[in-house]
N, C-alpha and C positions, 0 to 999 in steps of 0.2 A: 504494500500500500504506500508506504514511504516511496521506496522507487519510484513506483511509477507518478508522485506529487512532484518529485525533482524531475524525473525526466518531463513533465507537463511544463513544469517551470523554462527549464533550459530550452527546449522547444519555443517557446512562446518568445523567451531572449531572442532566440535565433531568428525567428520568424521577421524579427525587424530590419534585419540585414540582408533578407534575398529579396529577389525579384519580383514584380507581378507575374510572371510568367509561371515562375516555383511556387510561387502561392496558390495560385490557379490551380496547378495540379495537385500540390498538396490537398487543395480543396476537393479536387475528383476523385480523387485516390478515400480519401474519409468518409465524402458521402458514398462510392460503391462499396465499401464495406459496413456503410450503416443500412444499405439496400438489403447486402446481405445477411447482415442479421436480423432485420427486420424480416425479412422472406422466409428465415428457419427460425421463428423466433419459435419455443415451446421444445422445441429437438434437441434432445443432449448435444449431438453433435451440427457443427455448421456443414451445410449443403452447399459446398459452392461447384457451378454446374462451369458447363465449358466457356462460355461465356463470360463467366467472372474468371477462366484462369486466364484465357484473350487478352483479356480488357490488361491483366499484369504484365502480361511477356510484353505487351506494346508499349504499357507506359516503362517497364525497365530499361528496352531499346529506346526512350525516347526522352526519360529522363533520370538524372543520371545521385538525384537524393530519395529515390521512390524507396528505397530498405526502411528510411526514418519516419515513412508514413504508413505503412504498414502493419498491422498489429492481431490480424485475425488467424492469418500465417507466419509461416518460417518465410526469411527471405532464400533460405536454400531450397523452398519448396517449388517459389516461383521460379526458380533457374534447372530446374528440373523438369518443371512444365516446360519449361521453351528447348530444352533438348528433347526432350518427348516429343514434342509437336514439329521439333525441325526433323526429326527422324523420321515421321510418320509422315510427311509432308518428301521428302525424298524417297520412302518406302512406294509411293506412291507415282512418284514422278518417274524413278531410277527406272524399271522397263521399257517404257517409251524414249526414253532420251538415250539409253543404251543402244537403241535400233536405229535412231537416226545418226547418230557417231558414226563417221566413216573409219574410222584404227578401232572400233569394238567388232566391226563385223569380221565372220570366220570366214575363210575362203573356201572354197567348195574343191579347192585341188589338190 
């Protein structure tokens, strides 16, 4: 409970020395996870659907203090989702682009 009053504090400090832009997102970032727990509210555990793990891998790739806005996950969780997702987004592609590669194709002689 302490902890986390200081880290409220120190945040709030902070918050005076970035940008409208970091703010901005800090802001999107807090309200999707008040979405989310409002959406599971009454459920031991929080629901968060693919959608909400999207919404992270992009603001991670896009902004670069999204760990100190975060509070409902691990930030090792969301970097896991986005190797998951880039995997399965290659898993996907790799057949098709393996056949258009002219040095993948076997030669027939």
């Amino acid at each position: 409970m302490v902890w986390s009053l200081i880290r409220a504090i120190l945040c709030a400090a902070a918050s005076s020395l970035r940008t409208r832009r970091e703010l901005a997102l800090e802001n999107l970032a807090l309200r999707q996870q008040i979405g989310v727990l409002r959406r599971t509210l009454g459920d031991r555990r929080v629901q968060i659907t693919s959608w909400d793990r999207a919404f992270w891998v992009v603001l991670a790739d896009h902004w670069q203090q999204w760990k100190c806005a975060l509070d409902i996950v691990q930030p090792a969780t969301v970097i896991r989702w986005h190797r998951e997702g880039f995997g399965r987004f290659f898993d996907g592609v790799a057949p098709y682009a393996q056949d258009a590669l002219p040095w993948t194709k076997k030669s027939s002689t």
